[in-house]
Wavefront OBJ file of the C-alpha trace (Angstrom):
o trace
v -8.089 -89.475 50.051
v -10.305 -91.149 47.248
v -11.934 -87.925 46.968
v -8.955 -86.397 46.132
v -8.056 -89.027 43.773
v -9.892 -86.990 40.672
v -7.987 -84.210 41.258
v -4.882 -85.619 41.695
v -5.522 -87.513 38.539
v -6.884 -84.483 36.717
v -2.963 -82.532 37.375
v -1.017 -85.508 36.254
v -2.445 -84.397 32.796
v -1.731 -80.985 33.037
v 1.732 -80.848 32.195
v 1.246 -82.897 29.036
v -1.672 -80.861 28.235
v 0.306 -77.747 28.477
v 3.078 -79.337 26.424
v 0.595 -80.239 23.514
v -1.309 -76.576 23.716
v 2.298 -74.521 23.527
v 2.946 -76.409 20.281
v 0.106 -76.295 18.760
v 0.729 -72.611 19.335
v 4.072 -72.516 18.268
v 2.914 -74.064 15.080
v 0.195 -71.567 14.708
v 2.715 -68.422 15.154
v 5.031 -69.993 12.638
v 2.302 -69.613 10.016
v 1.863 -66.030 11.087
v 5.246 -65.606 10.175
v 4.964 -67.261 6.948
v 2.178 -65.365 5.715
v 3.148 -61.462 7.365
v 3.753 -59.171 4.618
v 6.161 -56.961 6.255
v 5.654 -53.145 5.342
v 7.491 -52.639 1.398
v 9.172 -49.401 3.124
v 11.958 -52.100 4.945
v 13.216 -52.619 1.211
v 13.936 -48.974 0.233
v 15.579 -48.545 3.894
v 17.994 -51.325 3.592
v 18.872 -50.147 0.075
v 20.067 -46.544 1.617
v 21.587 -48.051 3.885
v 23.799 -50.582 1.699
v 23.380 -48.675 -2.560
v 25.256 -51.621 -3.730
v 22.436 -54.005 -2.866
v 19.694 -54.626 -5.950
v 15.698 -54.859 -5.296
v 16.100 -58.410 -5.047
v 19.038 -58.450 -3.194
v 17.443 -55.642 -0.529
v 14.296 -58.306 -0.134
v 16.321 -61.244 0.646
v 17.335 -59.076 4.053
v 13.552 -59.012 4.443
v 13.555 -62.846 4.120
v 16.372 -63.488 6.351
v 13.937 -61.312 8.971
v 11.059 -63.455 8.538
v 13.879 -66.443 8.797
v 15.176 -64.744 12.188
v 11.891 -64.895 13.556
v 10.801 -68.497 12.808
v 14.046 -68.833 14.654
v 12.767 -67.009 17.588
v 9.921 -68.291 17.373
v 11.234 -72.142 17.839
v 13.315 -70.490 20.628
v 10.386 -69.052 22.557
v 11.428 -65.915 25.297
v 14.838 -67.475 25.538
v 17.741 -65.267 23.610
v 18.644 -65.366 20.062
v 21.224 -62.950 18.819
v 21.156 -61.578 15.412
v 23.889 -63.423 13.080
v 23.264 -61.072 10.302
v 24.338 -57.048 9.452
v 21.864 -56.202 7.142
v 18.904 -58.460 8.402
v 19.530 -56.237 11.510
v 18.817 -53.256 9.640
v 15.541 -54.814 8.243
v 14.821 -55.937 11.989
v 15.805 -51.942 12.736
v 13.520 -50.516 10.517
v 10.116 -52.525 10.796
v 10.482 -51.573 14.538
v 9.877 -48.163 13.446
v 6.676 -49.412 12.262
v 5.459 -49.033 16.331
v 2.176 -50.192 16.371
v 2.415 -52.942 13.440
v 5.312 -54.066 14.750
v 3.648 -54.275 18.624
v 0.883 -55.785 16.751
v 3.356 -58.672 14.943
v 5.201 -59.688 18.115
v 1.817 -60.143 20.465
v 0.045 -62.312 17.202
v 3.377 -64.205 15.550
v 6.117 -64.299 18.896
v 3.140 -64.384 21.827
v 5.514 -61.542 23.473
v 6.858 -58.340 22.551
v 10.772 -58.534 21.241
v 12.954 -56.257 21.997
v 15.707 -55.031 19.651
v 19.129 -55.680 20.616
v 22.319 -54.562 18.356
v 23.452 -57.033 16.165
v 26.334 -59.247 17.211
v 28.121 -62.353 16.449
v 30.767 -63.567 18.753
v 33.058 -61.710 20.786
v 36.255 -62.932 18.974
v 36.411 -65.411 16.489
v 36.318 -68.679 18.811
v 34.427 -67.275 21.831
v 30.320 -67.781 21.215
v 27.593 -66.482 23.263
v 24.745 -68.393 24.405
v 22.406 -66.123 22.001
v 24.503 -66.602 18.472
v 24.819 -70.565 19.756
v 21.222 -71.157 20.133
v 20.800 -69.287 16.618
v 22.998 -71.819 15.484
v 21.581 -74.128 16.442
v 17.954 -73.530 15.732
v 19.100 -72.331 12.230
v 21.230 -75.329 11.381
v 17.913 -77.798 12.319
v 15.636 -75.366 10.572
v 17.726 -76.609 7.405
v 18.777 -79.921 8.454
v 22.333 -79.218 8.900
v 24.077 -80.772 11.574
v 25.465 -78.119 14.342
v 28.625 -79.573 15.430
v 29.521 -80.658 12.166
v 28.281 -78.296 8.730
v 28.713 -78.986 5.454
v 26.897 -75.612 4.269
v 25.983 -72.424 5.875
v 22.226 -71.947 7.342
v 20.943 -69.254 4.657
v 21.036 -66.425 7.674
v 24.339 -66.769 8.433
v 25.537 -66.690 5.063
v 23.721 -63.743 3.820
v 25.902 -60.787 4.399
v 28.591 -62.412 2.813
v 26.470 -63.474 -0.177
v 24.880 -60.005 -0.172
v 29.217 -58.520 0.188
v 27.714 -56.025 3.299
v 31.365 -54.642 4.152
v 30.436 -54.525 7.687
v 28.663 -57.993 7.962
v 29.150 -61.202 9.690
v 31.103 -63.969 7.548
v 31.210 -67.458 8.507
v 34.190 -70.043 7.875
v 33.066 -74.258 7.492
v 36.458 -74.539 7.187
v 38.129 -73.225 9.885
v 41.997 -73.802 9.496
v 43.907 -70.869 8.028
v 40.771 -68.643 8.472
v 41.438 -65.398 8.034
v 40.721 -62.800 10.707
v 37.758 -61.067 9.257
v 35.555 -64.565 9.666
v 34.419 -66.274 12.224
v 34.703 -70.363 12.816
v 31.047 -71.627 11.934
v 32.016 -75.075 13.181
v 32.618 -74.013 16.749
v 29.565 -72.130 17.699
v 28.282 -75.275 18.804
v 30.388 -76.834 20.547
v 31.382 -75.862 23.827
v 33.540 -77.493 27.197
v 36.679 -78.883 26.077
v 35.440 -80.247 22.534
v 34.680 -76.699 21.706
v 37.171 -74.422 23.745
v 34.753 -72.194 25.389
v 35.972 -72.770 28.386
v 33.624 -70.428 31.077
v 31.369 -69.120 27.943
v 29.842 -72.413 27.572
v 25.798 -73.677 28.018
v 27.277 -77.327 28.829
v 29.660 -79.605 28.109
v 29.878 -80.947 24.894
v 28.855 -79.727 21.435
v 24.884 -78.331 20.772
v 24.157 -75.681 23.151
v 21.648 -75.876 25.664
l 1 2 3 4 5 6 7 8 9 10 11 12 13 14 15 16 17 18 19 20 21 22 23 24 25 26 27 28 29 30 31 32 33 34 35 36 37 38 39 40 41 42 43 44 45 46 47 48 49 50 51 52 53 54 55 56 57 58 59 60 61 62 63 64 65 66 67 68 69 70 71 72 73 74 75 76 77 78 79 80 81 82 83 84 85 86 87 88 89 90 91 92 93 94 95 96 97 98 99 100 101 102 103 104 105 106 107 108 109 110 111 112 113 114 115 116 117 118 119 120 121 122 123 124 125 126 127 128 129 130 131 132 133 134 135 136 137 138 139 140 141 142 143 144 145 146 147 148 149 150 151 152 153 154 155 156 157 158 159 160 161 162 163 164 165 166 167 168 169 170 171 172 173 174 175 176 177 178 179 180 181 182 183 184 185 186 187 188 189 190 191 192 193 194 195 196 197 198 199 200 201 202 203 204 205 206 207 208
């Protein structure tokens, strides 16, 4: 037994040791992120696809991408769903950038991400785990409290700032919204203080 006793002692610290090393690392990708110039082609593409948008206004999509993937980032290989139209088009088109894009995700994510379409919620009080936890993520990213906003996280208000007539638009206040918005209040809450009934992580308001 007391020659076990090093080892034994030696695996009580690895768990803490692997706790310290994956944020360190999550730190370091989240300066990748910071500092990625993302190919100037994503700017012209978003601008064909939405002619209203300016210059400016096309590179704030690019902004909300880098945003998107801090957010993944903090998230690690667990889901995130895309809150935004147009920074899904950005997200769209540096994927066509194959081997850069490879090349981002193994250096800034640690794992490759794959595309999926952009969504928000399936009706306007129903969330899904993925737009929650971007919520959520977003909201502390800002220091907005989840279950209780006073302001938008700058993701989820783009499209609406950026008038992309088939975007995602948010409502703080959620009484007399109208149908084309969904309730920003209540994508974190879930169990009975949120109404989401089967949909939710766990009880309560915050996601998982």
């Amino acid at each position: 037994m007391e020659k076990l006793l090093p080892y034994l002692f030696l695996l009580a610290f690895i768990p803490a040791g692997f706790i310290v090393h994956s944020r360190i690392m999550a730190r370091v990708r989240e300066r990748r992120i910071e500092r990625f110039e993302f190919p100037a082609a994503i700017v012209a593409k978003v601008m064909q696809r939405y002619p209203h948008l300016s210059r400016h206004q096309a590179k704030q999509a690019v902004k909300g991408l880098r945003e998107y993937f801090q957010i993944c980032n903090v998230a690690g290989r667990r889901m995130v769903s895309m809150p935004s139209q147009v920074v899904d088009v950005a997200w769209h088109e540096f994927i066509l950038f194959t081997r850069l894009y490879q090349q981002f995700c193994r250096q800034s994510l640690g794992h490759f991400l794959h595309h999926t379409p952009a969504e928000a919620m399936r009706s306007p009080r129903l969330a899904q785990t993925g737009i929650k936890r971007a919520w959520r993520i977003a909201c502390l990213r800002e220091g907005i409290m989840p279950k209780s906003p006073d302001r938008l996280p700058p993701l989820f208000a783009l499209d609406e700032k950026l008038q992309i007539a088939d975007g995602f638009k948010y409502a703080l206040d959620c009484t007399g919204m109208p149908d084309d918005r969904y309730c920003a209040a209540h994508i974190g809450c879930s169990g009975s203080g949120g109404g989401w009934g089967a949909e939710a992580d766990a009880p309560g308001c915050g996601g998982d």
